[in-house]
N, C-alpha and C positions, 0 to 999 in steps of 0.2 A: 886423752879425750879433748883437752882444751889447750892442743897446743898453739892454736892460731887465734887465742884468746886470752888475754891477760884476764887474770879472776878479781874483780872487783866485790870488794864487801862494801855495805852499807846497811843502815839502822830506821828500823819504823815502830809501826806508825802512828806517825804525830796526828791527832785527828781532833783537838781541843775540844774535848767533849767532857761539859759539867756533868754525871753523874748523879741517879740517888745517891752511888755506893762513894762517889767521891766528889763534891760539889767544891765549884772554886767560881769567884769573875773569871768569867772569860779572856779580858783585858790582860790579868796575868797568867791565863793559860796562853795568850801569845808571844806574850814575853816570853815566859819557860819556853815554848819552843824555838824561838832565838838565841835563847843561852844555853841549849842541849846543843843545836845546831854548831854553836862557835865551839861546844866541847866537842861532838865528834870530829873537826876540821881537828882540833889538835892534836887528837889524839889520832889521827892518821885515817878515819872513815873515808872512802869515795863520796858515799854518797848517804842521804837523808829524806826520807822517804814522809808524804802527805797522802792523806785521803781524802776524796769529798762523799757527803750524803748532803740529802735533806728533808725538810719535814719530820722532826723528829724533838724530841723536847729538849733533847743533851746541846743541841746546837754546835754539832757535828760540821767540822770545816764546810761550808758553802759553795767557797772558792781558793781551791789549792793555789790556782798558779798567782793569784795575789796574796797567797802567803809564803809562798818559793820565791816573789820579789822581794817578798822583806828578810828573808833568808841571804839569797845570795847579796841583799848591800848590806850584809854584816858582816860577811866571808870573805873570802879570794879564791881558792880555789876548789871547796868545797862543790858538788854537783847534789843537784835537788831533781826527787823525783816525784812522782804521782802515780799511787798505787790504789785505788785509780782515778783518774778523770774519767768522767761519766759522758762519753765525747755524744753519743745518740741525742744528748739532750741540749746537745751547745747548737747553737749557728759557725758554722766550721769558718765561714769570714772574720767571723768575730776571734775563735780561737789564733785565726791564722794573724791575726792583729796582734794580740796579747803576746804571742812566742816571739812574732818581730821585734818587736818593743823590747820584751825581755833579754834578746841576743845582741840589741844595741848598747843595750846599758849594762848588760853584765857577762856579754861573752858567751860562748856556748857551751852553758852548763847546766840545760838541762835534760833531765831524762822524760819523759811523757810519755806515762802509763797510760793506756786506756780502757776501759770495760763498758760492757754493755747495762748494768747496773741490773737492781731484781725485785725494784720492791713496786709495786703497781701505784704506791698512791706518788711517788715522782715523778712518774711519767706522768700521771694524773694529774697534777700540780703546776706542768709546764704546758698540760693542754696536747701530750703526746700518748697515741695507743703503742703500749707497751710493747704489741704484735708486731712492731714499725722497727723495734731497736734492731734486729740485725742489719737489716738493708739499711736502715739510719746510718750502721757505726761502717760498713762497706763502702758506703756512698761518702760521708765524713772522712774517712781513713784516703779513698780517692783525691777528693778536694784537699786537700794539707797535702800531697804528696806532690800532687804539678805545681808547688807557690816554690817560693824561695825562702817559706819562715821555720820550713823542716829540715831544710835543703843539709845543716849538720846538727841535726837533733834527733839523737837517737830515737824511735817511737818501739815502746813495748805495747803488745796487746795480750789483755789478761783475757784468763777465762781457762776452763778444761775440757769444755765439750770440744769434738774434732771441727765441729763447723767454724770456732774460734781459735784453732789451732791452723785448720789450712786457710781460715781470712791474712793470718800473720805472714804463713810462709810461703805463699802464693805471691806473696807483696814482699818480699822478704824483711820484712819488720822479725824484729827479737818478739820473746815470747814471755811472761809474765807469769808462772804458775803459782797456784795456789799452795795455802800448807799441809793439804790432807793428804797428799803421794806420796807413794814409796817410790824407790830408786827407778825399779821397775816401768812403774809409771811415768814417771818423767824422762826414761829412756826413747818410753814410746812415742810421746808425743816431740821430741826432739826430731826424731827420725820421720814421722809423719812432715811435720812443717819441712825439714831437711829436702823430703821429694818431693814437694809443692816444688820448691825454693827451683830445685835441681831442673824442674820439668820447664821451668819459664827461662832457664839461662842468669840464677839470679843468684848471688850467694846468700847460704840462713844467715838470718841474725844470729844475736846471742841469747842467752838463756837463761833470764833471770825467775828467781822465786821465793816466795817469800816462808818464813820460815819461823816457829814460834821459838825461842833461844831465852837461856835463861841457866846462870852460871850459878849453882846454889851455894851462899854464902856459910859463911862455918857456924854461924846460929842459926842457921834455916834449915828448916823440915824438907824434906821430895817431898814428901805429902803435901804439905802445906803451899808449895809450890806449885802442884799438878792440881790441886784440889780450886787454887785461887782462880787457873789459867781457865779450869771447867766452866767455875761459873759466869767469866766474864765471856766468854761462847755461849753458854744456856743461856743466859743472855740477849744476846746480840741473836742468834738464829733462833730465839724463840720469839722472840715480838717482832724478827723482821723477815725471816722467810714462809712462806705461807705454803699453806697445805691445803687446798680444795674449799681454796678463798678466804681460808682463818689461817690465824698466826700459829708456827709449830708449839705454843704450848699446848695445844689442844687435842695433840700428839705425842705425850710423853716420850711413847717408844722408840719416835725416830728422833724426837730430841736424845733421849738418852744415847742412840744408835751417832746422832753427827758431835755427840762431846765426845764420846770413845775414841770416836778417828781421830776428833784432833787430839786428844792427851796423847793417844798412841803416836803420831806422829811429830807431835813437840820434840825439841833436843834440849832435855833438862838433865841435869848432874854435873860434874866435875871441869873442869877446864879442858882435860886430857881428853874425858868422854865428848864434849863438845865438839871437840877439835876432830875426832874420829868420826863422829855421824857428819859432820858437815864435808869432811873432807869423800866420803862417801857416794855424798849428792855432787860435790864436785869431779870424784871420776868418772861418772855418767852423761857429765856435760855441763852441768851448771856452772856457768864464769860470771854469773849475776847474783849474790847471796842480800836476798834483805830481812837481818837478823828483827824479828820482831822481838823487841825489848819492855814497852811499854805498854801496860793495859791499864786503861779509861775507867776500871772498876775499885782499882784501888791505890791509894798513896804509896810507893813499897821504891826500896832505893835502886831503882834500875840505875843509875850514874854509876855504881860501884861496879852493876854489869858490865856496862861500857866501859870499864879503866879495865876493868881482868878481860875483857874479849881482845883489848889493844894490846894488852901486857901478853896473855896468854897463847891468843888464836890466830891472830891477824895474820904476821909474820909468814907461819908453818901454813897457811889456808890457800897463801897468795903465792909461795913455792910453785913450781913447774911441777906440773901433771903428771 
């Protein structure tokens, strides 16, 4: 499935966010993601993946692509992505400034995720109606396309609904999925962007997605490991996705219904087991894998992750199809 695509791994997401469940300075949560970043170069990752939000108390990256510059002037050839930049809410001049800049001084290494983002009070924040972000991120996605600051920068566009699926491959940009699909899933919407891509004379991109990963160490619990990953989603989609204008806690049931997908859909157990689900999503097309290693809710040694994904996974993941 991915023989005209080398399979790149890479490790997220860095999103320097102080926590109740885990409070730190900030100042050294950027460091640490400097010093994870110089540890996945060496241990052989592609790529290193950031998020942005905002409005929120955790103080949840801002601005990724000025923290991908302080990444790549630690590195060499390490590539930095953003999963995602929240492009509806930028001035697409200003973005196309920022990637110039960045490709003079460190080469073209980055990858640029984009999403349409989902929380109302950001768009609220920048003075933008929410109702605006598709045709924003269309019209944006246009503008960055006839510059020359994209001209070799890969652009992924996140999201799962088909309207964010055929914006990608209409344009032939790569695709960005989420972690709640099954193989199935992710078959389908390959093949959808694939006919966009085909119908305009254009080749698909690639097919990146993001994936929750977690290599359980020989004193750690599954439980204790599925159970941590729960709450840090119960979480995050209960104070920030809304349900008929309130936040889902207000909604147990569908909270309870969107932690199930993800646990169900996490790749947690063994090295071997890992390597078997991942490798899984990759015969269906994925040659973009970004192992979500770290979660914002608790202190817990993901670096050990990282040295057993290089040791164990990399190698056999990155094997021909």
């Amino acid at each position: 499935m991915n023989s005209h695509n080398s399979i790149e791994v890479g490790l997220g997401l860095w999103t320097m966010r102080s926590t109740a469940y885990a409070p730190a300075p900030w100042q050294s949560l950027y460091r640490q993601m400097v010093d994870d970043a110089s540890l996945a170069e060496r241990r052989g990752f592609n790529t290193f993946w950031l998020a942005e939000h905002h409005f929120w108390y955790d103080g949840w990256c801002p601005q990724p692509l000025v923290a991908a510059s302080a990444i790549l002037s630690a590195t060499t050839t390490l590539r930095v992505g953003t999963a995602m930049h929240l492009l509806p809410m930028h001035d697409p001049t200003e973005v196309s400034r920022e990637l110039a800049a960045m490709r003079r001084l460190h080469g073209a290494r980055i990858d640029f995720g984009v999403g349409l983002g989902y929380r109302d009070e950001e768009y609220d924040g920048v003075g933008i109606a929410r109702r605006s972000r598709g045709q924003r991120m269309s019209n944006h996605l246009d503008a960055l396309l006839t510059g020359e600051a994209t001209d070799d920068v890969p652009i992924f566009v996140g999201g799962i609904a088909d309207a964010a699926i055929r914006r990608a491959g209409s344009r032939g940009l790569s695709l960005l999925l989420p972690n709640t699909l099954s193989a199935r899933e992710v078959r389908r919407r390959i093949d959808m962007a694939a006919e966009e891509a085909d119908a305009r004379g254009l080749p698909p991109g690639r097919t990146g997605m993001l994936i929750d990963t977690w290599i359980v160490g020989k004193h750690e619990s599954q439980t204790v490991v599925t159970d941590r990953l729960a709450r840090h989603y119960r979480e995050y989609a209960g104070a920030w996705y809304s349900v008929s204008g309130s936040p889902m806690f207000s909604r147990p049931d569908l909270l309870d219904r969107q932690s199930a997908r993800t646990r169900d859909a996490a790749v947690i157990g063994s090295s071997k087991h890992v390597l078997e689900r991942l490798m899984e999503l990759r015969d269906v097309g994925v040659d973009t894998f970004v192992l979500q290693v770290r979660s914002d809710t608790a202190a817990v040694d993901y670096r050990r992750v990282i040295d057993e994904l290089a040791d164990d996974v990399l190698d056999d993941l990155r094997a021909a199809a």
